[in-house]
VOMI-755125 format. One record per residue (C-alpha): residue in one letter; x, y negated, z. Coordinates in pm, whole numbers, plus 50000, padded with zeros to 5 digits. Last residue first. Layout:
BEGIN
aXYZ
...
END
This chain:
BEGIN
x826185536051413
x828395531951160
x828425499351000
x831135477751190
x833625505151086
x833085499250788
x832915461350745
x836535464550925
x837905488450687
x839925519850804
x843705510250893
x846945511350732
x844225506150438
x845555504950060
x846655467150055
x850345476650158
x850715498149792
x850805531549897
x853825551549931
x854355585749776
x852755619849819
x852745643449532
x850675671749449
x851695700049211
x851855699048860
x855565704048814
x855675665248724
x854135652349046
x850715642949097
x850895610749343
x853535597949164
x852325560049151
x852485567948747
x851335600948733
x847995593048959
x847175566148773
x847255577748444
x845075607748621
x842765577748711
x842725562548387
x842045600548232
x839125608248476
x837475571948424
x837395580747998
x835625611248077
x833075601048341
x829795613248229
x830325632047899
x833655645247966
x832075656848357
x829215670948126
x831175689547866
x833345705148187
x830795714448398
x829465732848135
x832965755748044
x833065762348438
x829795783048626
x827485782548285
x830265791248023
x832005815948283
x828645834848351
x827635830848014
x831205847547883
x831585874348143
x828005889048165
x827495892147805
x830675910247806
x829735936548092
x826185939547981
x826465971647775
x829705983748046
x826795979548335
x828065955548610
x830025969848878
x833205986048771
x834095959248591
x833225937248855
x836355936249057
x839055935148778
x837125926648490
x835965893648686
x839495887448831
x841085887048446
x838425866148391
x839635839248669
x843415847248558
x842775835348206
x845295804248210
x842865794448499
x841085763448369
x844245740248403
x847795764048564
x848805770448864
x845535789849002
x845425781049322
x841795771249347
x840755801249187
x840735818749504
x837775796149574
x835365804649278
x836745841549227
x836065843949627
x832215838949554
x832195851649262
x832765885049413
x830155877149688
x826855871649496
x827095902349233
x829105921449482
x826245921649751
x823235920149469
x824345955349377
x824265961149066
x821455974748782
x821145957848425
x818045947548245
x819525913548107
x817605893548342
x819245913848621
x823105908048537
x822385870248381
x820435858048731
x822735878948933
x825995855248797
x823675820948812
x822905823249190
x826045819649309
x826125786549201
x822915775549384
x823565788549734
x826805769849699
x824615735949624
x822165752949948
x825095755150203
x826655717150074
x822345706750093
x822015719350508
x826075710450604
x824625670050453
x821535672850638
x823745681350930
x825535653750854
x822445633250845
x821565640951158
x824715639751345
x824875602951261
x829045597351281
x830765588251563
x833525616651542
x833505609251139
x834755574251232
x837555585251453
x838595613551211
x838305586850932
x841055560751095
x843175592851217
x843575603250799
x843865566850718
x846825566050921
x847865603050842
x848185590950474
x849985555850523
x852235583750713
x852645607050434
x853625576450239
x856215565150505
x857915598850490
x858075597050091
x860855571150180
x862185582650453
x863185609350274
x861195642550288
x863385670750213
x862085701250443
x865035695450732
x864225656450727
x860065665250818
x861615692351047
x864255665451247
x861245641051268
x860825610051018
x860815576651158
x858595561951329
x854485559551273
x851805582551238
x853235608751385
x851595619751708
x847525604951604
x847905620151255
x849735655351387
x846755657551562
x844495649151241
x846915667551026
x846225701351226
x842595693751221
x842815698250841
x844885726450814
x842485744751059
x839675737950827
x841445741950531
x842265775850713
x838765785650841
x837555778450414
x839835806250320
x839395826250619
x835405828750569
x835915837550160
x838845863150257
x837055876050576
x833985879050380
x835385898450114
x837635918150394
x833595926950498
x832195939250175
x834395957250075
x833585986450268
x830635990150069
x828206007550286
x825995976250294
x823485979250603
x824805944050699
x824115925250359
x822295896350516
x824375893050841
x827885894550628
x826285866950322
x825125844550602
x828465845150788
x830125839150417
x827775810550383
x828325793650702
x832055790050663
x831555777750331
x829365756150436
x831535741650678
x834165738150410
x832055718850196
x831195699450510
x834715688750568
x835215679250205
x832525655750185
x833605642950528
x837315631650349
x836045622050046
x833415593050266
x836795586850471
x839245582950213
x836605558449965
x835645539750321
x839305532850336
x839445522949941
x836695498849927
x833385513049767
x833245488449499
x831865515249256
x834445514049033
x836495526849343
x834265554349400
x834775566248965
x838215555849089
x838515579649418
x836645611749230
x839345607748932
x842095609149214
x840585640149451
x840385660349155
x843635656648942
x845305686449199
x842965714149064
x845845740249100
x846915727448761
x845115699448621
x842365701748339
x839185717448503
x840115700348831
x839765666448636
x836365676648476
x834485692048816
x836245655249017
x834365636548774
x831035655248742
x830865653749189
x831765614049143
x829415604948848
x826335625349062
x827645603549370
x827685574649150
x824345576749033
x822525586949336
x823885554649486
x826435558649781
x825865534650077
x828605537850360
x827085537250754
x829125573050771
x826335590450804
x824945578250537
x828145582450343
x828015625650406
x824655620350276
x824815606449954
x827875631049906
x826275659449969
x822715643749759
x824965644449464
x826145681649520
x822215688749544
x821805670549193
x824695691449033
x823675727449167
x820255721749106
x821105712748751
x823455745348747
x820695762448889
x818305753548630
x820625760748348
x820755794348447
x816725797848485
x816605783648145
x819495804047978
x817235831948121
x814565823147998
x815705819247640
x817365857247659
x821295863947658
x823165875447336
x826395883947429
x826405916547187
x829055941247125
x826705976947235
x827605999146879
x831495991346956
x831735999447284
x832715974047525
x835715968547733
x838725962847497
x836685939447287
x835475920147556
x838645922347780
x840345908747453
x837625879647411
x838025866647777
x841425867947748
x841885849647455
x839705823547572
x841585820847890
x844615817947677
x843195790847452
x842605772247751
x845745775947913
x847615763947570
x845355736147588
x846215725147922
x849775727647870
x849785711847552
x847705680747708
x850295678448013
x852575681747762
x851175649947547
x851075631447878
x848065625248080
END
């Protein structure tokens, strides 16, 4: 990264600190300023974040045995850590996908089988998504919060769009994967240049749809099983701090207001949130969590849900996160607003999904 990628980051760093300490102090009387949080419950949250990690692991294990593509437990643990520390420090998340691709490509996975094995990890994550938040609307049916269904919506419709988005670039993968660029395509600004990388992209994007379409159904539904579980897990760490503490919520808000801070946080603009993510927190669970918790709440629940993630993605694949956001800036693939790039891949990089691939799934 460059030195104001770096200032940007830190500068949105600081700032979420800042907030998080000025809705403490602003919040909280003075006698009741304490974030102290009992041993067994840092235990209990540091279980779930473990669980979290090794059932994230065992996603992407088994979104490549279906596939016919061996993942150690390792490397998938590596790849989940990875992707957690280059979201953390790239606006709207966009470093993600690239640090996950290297720490596969130092693997020797080869770089179709890298696409496709990303590209069903991300599928079921959305699954589960879409599972959870009909799970979450069953379970809490006799809620009287009226909140509790547009929470749903938002959580269900979030993960129903990437969805939709998805298939959407799978048909328009099989119409427009080759030619020149369409009068909408010119109309937006894409050259014919950039045109040919975003159809390298819809290549490899029809190459894994065919694949995933004769893929083991029972180990992707393993897979949907462990990605419902892994979000299961995260939730769990919010409630775990509210109710060891001796405080009284609903479970409802507790579980699902995280929920859509998690996800709507995707779009923040700027590394680690800039501050809107505990801005969110005071905003919908203010009101919600007892005023003498409220601050505890907030700065465990952010340490063990983000700032962790963070140490141990440094600690695991630090120095492979920073080659592969070199990378990405130099083939353009993150551009210099922040945003995500596409440009053309070098002619090695799969017009077509591997051979040996292919030739392994069942």
């Amino acid at each position: 990264m460059t030195w104001r990628r770096w200032l940007i980051t830190i500068v949105s760093f600081a700032a979420s600190i800042g907030v998080s300490v000025w809705i403490i102090f602003e919040s909280w009387p003075v006698e009741e300023r304490s974030v102290g949080l009992p041993l067994f419950a840092h235990a209990l949250c540091a279980a779930a974040v473990a669980l979290d990690l090794t059932l994230r692991a065992m996603k992407i294990r088994l979104s490549g045995a279906s596939l016919g593509i061996p993942v150690s437990f390792g490397v998938a643990m590596r790849t989940g850590l990875a992707g957690d520390f280059a979201a953390a420090i790239t606006p709207a998340r966009t470093g993600a996908e690239p640090a996950r691709y290297l720490v596969l490509a130092k693997a020797r996975i080869s770089p179709a089988a890298t696409f496709l094995l990303l590209f069903a990890e991300l599928f079921l994550e959305m699954l589960a998504l879409v599972v959870v938040a009909m799970g979450i609307a069953l379970f809490f049916t006799d809620e009287p919060d009226t909140s509790l269904g547009w929470i749903v919506g938002l959580v269900g419709g979030y993960a129903t769009f990437v969805i939709g988005v998805g298939m959407a670039a799978v048909l328009l993968a099989w119409r427009r994967s080759s030619g020149p660029p369409p009068w909408w395509a010119r109309r937006i600004g894409f050259n014919a240049l950039r045109w040919r990388g975003i159809q390298r992209s819809l290549r490899r994007l029809r190459s894994s749809a065919t694949l995933i379409r004769n893929a083991r159904l029972d180990y992707f539904l393993l897979g949907l099983v462990v990605s419902v579980l892994h979000v299961l897990a995260r939730l769990a760490v919010l409630p775990i701090i509210v109710y060891s503490l001796g405080g009284e919520a609903p479970l409802s808000k507790l579980v699902l207001w995280p929920l859509a801070l998690f996800y709507g946080s995707v779009v923040a603009p700027v590394p680690g949130g800039g501050g809107i993510v505990e801005v969110g927190f005071k905003a919908t669970l203010g009101g919600v969590i007892p005023v003498a918790l409220f601050g505890a709440s907030l700065v465990w629940w952010r340490f063990y849900t983000f700032y962790l993630y963070i140490l141990l993605g440094a600690l695991a694949a630090g120095g492979t996160v920073l080659r592969a956001l070199r990378s990405a800036e130099e083939n353009g693939s993150i551009g210099e607003n922040g945003t995500a790039d596409v440009t053309p891949a070098e002619p090695h990089e799969a017009l077509s999904v591997d051979h040996q691939v292919a030739d392994r799934v069942p």
